[in-house]
C-alpha positions in Angstrom: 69.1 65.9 121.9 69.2 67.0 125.2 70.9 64.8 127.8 72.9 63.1 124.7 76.3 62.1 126.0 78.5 64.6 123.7 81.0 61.5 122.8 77.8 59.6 121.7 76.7 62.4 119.9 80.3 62.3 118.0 80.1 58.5 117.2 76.5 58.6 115.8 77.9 61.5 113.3 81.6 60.0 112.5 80.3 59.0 108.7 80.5 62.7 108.3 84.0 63.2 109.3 86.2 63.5 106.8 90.2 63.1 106.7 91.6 66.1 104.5 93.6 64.9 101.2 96.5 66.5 100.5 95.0 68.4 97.8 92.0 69.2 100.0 91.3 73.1 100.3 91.5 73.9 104.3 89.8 77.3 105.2 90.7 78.2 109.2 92.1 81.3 109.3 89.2 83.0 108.2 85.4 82.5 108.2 83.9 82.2 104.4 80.9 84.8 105.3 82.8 87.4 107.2 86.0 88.2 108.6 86.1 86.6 111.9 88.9 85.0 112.7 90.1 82.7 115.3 91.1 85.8 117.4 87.3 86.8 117.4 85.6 86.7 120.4 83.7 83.4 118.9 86.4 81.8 117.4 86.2 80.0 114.2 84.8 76.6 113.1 85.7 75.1 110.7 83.7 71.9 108.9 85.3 68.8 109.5 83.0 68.1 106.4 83.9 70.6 103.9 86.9 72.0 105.8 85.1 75.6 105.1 85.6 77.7 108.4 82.6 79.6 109.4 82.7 82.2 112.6 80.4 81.9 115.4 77.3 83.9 114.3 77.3 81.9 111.1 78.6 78.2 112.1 74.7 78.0 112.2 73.8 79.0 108.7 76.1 76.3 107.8 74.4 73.6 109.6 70.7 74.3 108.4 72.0 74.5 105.0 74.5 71.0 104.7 73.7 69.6 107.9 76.8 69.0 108.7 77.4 68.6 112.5 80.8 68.6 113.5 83.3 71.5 113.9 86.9 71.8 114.7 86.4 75.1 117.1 89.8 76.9 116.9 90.4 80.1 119.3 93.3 81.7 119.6 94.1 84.3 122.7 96.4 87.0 123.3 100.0 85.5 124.8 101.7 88.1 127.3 105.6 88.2 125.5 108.9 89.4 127.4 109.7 92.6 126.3 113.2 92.1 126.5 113.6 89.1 125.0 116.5 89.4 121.9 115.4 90.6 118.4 116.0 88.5 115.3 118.4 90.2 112.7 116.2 90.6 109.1 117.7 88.6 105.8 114.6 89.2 103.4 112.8 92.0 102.1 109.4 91.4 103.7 107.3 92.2 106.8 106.2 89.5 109.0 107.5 86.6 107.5 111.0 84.5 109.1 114.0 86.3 108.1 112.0 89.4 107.7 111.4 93.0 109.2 109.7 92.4 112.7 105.9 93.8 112.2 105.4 94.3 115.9 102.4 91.8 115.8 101.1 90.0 119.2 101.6 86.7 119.8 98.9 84.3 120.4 97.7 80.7 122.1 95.8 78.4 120.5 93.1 76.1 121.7 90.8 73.7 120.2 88.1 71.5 120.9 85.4 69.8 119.0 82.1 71.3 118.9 78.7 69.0 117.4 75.9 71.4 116.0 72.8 72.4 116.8 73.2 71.4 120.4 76.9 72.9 120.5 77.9 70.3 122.3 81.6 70.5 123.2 84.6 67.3 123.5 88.4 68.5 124.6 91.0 68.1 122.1 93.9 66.5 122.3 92.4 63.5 124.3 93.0 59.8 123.5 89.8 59.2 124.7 88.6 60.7 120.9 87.8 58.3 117.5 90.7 57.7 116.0 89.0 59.2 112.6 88.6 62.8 114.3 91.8 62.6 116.1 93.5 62.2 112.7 91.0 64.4 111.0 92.0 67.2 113.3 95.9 66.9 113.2 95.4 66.6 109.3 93.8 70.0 109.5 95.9 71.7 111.9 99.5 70.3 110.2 98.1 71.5 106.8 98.8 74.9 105.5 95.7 76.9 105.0 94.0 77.4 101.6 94.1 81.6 102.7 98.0 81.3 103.2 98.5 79.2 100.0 96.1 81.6 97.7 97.7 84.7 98.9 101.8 85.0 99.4 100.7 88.0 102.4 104.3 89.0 102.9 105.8 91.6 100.5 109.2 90.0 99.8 112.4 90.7 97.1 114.4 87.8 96.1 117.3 86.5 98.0 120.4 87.5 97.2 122.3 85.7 95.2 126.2 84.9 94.8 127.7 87.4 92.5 129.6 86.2 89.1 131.9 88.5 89.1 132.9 87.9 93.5 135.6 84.9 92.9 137.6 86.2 90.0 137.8 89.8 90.7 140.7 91.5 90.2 141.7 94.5 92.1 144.8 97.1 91.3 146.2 100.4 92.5 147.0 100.6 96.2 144.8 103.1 97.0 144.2 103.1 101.5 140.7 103.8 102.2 140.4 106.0 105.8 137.7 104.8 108.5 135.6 107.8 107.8 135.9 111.4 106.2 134.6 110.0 102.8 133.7 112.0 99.4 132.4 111.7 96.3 135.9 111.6 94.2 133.5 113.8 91.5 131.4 115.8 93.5 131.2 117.4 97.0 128.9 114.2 98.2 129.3 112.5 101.3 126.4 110.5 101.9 125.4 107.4 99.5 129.1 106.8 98.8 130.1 103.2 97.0 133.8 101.7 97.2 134.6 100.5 93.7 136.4 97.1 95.0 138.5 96.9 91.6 140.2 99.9 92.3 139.0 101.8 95.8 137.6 104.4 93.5 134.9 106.2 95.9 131.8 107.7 93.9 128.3 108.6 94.9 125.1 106.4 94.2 122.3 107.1 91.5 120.1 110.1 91.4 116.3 108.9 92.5 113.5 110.6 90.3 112.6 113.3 92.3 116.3 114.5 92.8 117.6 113.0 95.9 120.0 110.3 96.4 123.8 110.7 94.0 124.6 112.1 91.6 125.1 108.6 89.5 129.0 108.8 89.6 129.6 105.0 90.5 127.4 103.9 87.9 129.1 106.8 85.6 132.2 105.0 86.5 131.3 101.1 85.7 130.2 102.1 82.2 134.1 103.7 81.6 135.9 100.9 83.3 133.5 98.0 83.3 134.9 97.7 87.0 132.0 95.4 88.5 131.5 95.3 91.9 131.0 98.1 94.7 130.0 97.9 98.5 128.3 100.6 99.8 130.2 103.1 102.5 128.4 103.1 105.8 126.6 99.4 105.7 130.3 97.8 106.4 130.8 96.5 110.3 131.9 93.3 111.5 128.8 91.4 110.1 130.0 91.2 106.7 126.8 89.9 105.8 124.8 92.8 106.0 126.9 95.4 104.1 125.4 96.1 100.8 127.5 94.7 97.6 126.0 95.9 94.4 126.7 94.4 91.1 126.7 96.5 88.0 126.9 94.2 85.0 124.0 92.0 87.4 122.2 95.2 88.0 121.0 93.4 91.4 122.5 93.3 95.4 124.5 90.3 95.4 126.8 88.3 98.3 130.5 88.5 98.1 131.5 85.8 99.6 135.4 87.5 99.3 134.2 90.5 101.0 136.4 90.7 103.9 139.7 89.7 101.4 138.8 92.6 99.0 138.4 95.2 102.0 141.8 94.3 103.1 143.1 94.9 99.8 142.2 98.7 100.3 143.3 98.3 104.3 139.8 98.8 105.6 139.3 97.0 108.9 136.0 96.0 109.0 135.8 94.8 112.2 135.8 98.5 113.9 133.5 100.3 111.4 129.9 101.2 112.4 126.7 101.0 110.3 125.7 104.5 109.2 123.7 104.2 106.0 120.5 102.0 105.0 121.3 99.5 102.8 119.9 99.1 99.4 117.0 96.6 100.6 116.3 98.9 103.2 115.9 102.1 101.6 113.6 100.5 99.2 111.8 99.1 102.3 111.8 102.5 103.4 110.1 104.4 100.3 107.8 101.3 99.9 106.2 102.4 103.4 106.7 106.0 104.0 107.1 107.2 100.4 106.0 111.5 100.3 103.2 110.8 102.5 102.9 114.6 102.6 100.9 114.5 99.5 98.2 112.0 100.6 97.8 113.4 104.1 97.9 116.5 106.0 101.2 117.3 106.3 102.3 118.1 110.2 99.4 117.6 111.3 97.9 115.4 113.9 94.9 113.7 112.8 92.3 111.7 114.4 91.4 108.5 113.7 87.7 107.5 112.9 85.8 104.3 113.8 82.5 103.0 113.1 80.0 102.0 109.8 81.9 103.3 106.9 84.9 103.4 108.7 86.7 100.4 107.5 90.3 100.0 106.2 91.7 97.2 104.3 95.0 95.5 105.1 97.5 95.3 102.9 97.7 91.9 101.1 101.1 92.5 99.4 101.4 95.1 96.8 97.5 95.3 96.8 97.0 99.0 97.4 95.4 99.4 93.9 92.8 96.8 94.9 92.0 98.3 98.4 92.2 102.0 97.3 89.3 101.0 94.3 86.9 99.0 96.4 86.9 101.7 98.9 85.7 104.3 96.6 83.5 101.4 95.2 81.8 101.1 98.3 81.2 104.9 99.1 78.7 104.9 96.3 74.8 104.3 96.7 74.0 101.6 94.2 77.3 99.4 95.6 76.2 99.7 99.0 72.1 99.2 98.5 73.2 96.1 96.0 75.4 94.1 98.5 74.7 95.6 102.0 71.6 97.4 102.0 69.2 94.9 100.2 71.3 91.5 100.6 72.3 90.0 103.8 74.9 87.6 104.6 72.4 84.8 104.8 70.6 85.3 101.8 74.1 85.6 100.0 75.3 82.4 101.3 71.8 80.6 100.7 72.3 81.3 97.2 75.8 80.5 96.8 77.3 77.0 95.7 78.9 74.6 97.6 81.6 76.5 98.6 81.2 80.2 99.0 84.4 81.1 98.6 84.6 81.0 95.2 81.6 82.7 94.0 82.0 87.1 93.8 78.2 87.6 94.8 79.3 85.8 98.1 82.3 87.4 98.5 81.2 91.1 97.1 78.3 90.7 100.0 81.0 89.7 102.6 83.2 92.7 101.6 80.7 95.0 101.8 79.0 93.8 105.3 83.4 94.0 106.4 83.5 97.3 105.4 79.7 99.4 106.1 78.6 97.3 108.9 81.4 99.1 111.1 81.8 95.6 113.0 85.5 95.3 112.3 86.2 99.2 112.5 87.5 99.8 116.1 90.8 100.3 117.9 93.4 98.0 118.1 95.4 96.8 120.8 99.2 97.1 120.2 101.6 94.8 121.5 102.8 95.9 125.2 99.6 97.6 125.7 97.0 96.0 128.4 94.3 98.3 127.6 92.6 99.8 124.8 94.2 102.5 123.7 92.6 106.3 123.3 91.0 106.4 120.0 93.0 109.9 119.3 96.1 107.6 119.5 94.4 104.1 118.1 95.2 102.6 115.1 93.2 100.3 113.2 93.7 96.7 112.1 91.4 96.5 109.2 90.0 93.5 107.0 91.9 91.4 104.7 90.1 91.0 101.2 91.9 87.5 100.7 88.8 85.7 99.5 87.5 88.5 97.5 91.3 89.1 95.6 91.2 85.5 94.8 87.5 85.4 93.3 88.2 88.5 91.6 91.3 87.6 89.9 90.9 83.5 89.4 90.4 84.4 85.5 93.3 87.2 85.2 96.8 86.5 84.8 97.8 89.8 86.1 95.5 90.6 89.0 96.3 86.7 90.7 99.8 87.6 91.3 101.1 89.8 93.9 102.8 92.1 91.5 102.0 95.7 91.7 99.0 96.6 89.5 97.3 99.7 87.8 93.7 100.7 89.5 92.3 101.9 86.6 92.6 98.5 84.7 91.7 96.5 88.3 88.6 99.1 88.2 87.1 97.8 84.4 88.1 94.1 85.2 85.8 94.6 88.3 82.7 96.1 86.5 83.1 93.8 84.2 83.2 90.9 86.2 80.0 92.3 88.4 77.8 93.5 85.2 78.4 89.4 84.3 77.6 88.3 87.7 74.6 89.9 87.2 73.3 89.3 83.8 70.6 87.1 84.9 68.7 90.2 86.4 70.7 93.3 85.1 68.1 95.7 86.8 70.2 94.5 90.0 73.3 95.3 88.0 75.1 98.3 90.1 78.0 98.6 87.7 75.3 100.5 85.3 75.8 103.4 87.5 79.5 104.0 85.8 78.4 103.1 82.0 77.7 106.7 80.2 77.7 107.1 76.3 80.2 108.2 74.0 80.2 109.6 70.6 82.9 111.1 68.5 81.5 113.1 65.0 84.1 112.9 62.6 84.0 116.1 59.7 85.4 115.4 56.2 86.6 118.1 54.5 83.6 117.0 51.8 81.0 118.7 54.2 79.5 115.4 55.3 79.9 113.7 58.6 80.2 110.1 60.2 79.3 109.6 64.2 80.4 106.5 66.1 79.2 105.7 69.8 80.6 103.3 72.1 80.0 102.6 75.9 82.3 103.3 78.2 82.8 103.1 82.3 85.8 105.9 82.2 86.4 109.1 80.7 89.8 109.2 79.6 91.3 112.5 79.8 94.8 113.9 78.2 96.7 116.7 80.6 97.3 119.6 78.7 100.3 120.6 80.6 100.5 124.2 78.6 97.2 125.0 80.5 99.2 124.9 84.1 98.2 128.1 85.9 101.9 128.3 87.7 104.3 128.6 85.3 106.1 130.8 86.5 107.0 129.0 89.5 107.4 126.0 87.5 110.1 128.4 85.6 112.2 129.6 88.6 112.1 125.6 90.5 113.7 124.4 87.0 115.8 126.9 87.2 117.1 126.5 90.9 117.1 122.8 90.4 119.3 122.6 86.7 122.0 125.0 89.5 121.7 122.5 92.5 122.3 119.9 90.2 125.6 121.2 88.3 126.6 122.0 92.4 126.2 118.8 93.0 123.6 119.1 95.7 119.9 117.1 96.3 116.6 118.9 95.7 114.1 118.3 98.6 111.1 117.1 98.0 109.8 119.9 99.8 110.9 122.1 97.3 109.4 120.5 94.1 107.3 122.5 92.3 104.7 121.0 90.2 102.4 121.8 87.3 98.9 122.6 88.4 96.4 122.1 85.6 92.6 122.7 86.5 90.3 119.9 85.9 88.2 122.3 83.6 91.1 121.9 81.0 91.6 118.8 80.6 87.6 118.7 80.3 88.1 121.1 77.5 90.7 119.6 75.6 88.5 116.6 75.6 85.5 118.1 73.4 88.0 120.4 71.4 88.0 119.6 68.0 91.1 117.7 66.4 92.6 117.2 63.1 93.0 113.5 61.6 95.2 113.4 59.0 95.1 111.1 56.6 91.6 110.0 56.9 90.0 108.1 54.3 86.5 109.3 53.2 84.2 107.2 51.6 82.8 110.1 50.0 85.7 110.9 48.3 87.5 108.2 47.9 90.7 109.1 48.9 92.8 110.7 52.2 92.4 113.5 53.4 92.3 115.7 56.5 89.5 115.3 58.7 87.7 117.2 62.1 87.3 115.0 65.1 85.1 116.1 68.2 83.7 114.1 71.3 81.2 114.5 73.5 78.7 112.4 76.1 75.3 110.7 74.7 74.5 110.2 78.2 75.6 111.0 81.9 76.3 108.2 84.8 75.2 108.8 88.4 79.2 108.4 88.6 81.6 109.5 86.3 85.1 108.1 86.8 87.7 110.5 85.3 91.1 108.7 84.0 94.2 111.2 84.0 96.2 110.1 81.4 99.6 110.8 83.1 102.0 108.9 80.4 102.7 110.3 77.5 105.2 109.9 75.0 108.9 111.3 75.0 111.0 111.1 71.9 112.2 107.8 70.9 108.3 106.2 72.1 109.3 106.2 75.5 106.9 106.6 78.2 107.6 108.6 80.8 105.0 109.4 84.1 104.0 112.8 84.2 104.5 114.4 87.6 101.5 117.0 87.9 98.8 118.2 90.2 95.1 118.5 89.1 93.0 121.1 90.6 89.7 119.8 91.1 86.9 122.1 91.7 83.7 121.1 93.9 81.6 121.2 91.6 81.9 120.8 87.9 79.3 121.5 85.0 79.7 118.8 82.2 76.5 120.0 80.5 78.8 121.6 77.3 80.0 118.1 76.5 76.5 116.5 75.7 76.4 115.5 72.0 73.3 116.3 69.9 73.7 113.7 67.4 72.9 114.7 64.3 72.0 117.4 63.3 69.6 119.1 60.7 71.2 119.8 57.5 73.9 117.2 58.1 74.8 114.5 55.7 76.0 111.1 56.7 79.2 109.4 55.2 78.2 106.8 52.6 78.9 103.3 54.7 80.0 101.7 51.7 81.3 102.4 48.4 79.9 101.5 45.3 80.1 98.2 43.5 83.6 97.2 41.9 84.8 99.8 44.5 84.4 97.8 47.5 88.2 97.0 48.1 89.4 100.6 47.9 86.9 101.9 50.3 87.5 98.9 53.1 89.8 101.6 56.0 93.6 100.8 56.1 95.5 101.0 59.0 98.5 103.8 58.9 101.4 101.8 58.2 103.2 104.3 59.9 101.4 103.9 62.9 101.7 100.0 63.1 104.9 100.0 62.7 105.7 101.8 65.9 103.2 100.2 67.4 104.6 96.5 66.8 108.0 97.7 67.6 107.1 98.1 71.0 106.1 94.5 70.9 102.5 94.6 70.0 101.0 91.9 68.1 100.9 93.6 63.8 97.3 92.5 63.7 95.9 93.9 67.0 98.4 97.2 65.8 96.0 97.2 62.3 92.4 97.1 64.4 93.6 99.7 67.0 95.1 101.9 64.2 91.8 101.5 62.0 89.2 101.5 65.0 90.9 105.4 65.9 90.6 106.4 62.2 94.2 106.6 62.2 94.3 109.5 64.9 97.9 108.7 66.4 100.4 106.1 67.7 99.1 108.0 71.2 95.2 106.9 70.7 95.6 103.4 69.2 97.8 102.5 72.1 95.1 103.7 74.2 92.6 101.6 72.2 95.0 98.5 72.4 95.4 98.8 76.2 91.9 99.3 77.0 91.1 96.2 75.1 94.0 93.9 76.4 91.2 92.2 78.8 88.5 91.7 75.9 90.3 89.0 73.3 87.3 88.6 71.1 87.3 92.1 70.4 91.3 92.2 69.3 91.0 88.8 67.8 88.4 89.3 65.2 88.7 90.0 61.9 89.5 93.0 60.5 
């Protein structure tokens, strides 16, 4: 095609232009193979065929695969921005989106042109002198909003705040004067995280946070006496009425008061001269949300330096996707993940074998995640804005991949895991193996999720001397916390003690004071394989209830074994509560004790069934007992019957265990008892 006029070369190919419909899918923030992005050195292309965007090492693949020649090319440099120009005041709960907290990103230019493959021939854009079907093809693309952005709501984000109920009506008494400053607690000696009851100028401190900062819940204390609404909170009030912090009580939400400045007069307060000296509601929880006890993740005090290179990869932060990034990293730090999707496939092969569109298919998608986050070509410093260098790598951060395309593959068939609600990683974690070991039924040799599955069997011990065993598969071993096993209790003993005394004065407990229970790993192990007593069990053999011997151990071992802390439990009344606890974790731990022999010589076997005419009383019942508290928490009765009778009645604990690990597999819950 050499000496081809590139405007010829256009016209000859316009049949395989396409202008985008509405409901048309358009990829061009990010290429479907990797993550290049129109930042990338090469830019991005995107199909004017398919509207799939493809970055510069790729845009070729595409081509010998569809033969489709014509690419919007989209490039986007760095934009040098006036350091002093005004900041924008926040009104949302979110980073990086308008009204929100500024994220500090660059600011970029964006050119385009049309490219026509193989020969890469190139045409400016905008020019009139272009077919009217590209020109429109290209403004159709560029005006739409991309299929990433519309997949994946990136910002984390709180409602806005709404108008309270309560605002228009309220009615305030007393003629209490409320000074500028010098506030306190009317109950306690508190003079931080003070709210101004604006029914009666009653000033109280906020609520107690879980790990003993914050109030000492005297406002709230004082709604549930007086059913007195509305309080703002001391130290957000200034002359922008809009950002001081009203909180509703009865709405249990911030709200706007739209009578703010009317009800602070009431009380004499002069807004106009007060200065802000407390972080609002939204902003605090902004604040924990980011920086919450990052002493217990990290080295504390410490300066640590970053690391770059294959391996080396971080994952941005889609919005409340932490349990998603946190899994596939530890995913991807074992052997038969990495030989699977990065070792023995390449991109190209990957994308060969794909369908149409790549984005939606998780061998694709698994093979682009892994190539982001081993190949090491997307692990290097960042530039931050202001700089015009590269920063030292001692002081470098690191931008990271976005898992966009992955999250939506991944969670397309889970109600849960599509939103951008916070989610458990334990439950992410099965819904991903089981998603792979289907992915790879065809040839489940290739199947690297094998390397989690390990055996289970639990021998049950009648007190009629015979025996019943039942094995099941598993991916996790699921491990109670025997919290009498800590090995600092009496620590544990004098930091309840000091706290019950700081809390009667009236004063906050540091975090760096906490003290928590340290149970060794080895315990928890061992209270696994200890035998347990199972009342009520109905034995065929005898016909009848009676007490039973449970004990567990491993038919086989994985290459990995994923351990699950169980760190709810139950608190009187069935309510769960977290467990705040350390684990000590040795380097090396011997599981060998908990292999199960099967059994063994001299044993006898439970009769499976009961003789004829006998048949109904032997069928297992579910503890009524057990379902009943079960369904009360709003558990469907006959899923509350299978979990109950597939635990032999062990506990309300274990058939809520049961239930939850099966809330992803319907045609086990569903079937008939």
């Amino acid at each position: 095609m050499e000496g081809i006029n590139p405007m010829e070369l256009l016209r000859s190919n316009l049949s395989r232009v396409r202008i985008p419909e509405p409901t048309n899918r358009i990829y061009k923030q990010e290429c479907c193979l990797s993550f290049d992005s129109p930042r990338s050195e090469g830019g991005l292309f995107v199909d004017m065929t398919t509207f799939l965007a493809f970055g510069k090492d790729y845009v070729g693949w595409n081509y010998e695969k569809t033969g489709n020649p014509v690419y919007l090319h989209i490039k986007q440099t760095k934009k040098l921005v006036s350091e002093d120009r005004p900041l924008k005041k926040p009104t949302l709960l979110a980073i990086g989106v308008d009204g929100g907290f500024d994220n500090n990103e660059l600011e970029y230019e964006e050119t385009h042109k049309i490219v026509i493959l193989p020969s890469y021939a190139t045409l400016p854009f905008p020019s009139v002198e272009l077919p009217e079907k590209v020109r429109l093809a290209v403004d159709a693309i560029l005006m739409a909003e991309g299929a990433e952005r519309k997949e994946q709501v990136a910002a984390w984000t709180a409602d806005k705040k709404q108008i309270s109920a309560y605002a228009m009506d309220l009615r305030q008494i007393g003629n209490v004067v409320v000074p500028p400053s010098g506030w306190k607690c009317a109950k306690c000696d508190k003079r931080d995280n003070l709210w101004l009851n604006l029914t009666d100028g009653m000033i109280l401190c906020g609520r107690r946070n879980w790990d003993g900062t914050g109030g000492n819940n005297h406002a709230i204390e004082y709604y549930k006496e007086t059913g007195y609404p509305l309080a703002v909170k001391l130290g957000t009030i200034t002359s922008d009425l809009d950002a001081a912090d009203v909180f509703s009580y009865p709405e249990d939400d911030s709200v706007i008061d739209p009578l703010l400045a009317q009800h602070l007069a009431y009380f004499g307060i002069d807004f106009s001269s007060l200065q802000k000296t407390e972080m609002t509601t939204a902003e605090r929880e902004l604040d924990q949300n980011t920086n919450f006890d990052w002493d217990r993740i990290q080295e504390s005090g410490q300066d640590v330096e970053p690391i770059f290179g294959p391996g080396y990869t971080g994952l941005v932060n889609l919005g409340n996707s932490c349990y998603m990034a946190a899994t596939m990293q530890v995913v991807f730090s074992t052997q038969s993940f990495c030989r699977r999707y990065y070792m023995n496939q390449s991109l190209k092969i990957a994308f060969e074998t794909a369908p149409a569109d790549p984005t939606v298919d998780l061998n694709m998608q698994l093979t682009k995640l892994a190539h982001g986050l081993l190949s090491g070509k997307y692990s290097f410093p960042a530039v931050e804005k202001g700089e015009t260098t590269a920063p030292s790598v001692k002081d470098a951060k690191q931008e990271g991949i976005p898992p966009r395309m992955f999250k939506a593959v991944i969670a397309a068939s889970h109600p849960e895991f599509s939103t951008m609600r916070q989610q458990d990683a334990l439950e992410f974690f099965l819904h991903f193996l089981d998603q792979v070991e289907r992915s790879n039924a065809v040839k489940p040799e290739l199947d690297p999720s094998r390397s989690f599955k390990f055996g289970v069997e639990e021998r049950i011990l009648c007190s009629s001397g015979k025996v019943a065993y039942n094995k099941r598969l598993d991916y996790i071993l699921s491990l109670n916390i025997p919290l009498h096993e800590a090995t600092n209790k009496e620590e544990l003993e004098a930091f309840n003690k000091s706290k019950a005394e700081k809390i009667s004065e009236g004063k906050d407990v540091s975090s760096d004071e906490i003290v928590r229970p340290r149970v060794p790993l080895e315990a928890c192990l061992a209270n696994f394989a200890a035998p347990e007593e199972i009342p009520d069990f109905y034995s065929s053999a005898l016909k009848a209830k009676t007490t039973a011997i449970k004990t567990a151990g491993l038919t086989s071992f994985p290459d990995y074994l994923v351990l699950h802390m169980r760190k709810f439990v139950m608190e009187a009344g069935w309510v769960p509560k977290k467990l705040d606890v350390y684990i000590d974790v040795p380097d090396v731990i011997d599981i060998s004790h908990m292999r199960s022999k099967g059994l063994q010589p001299g044993e006898e076997l439970l009769p499976e069934a009961a003789p004829e005419g006998a048949a109904e009383s032997s069928q297992p019942v579910a503890d009524e007992a057990i379902v009943a508290q079960l369904a009360s928490m709003g558990f469907n009765q006959l899923h509350c019957q299978k979990a109950a009778i597939n635990t032999l009645n062990a506990g309300v604990e274990e058939a809520m265990n049961w239930l939850l690990s099966h809330m992803d597999d319907p045609g086990t819950l569903n079937l008939a008892l």
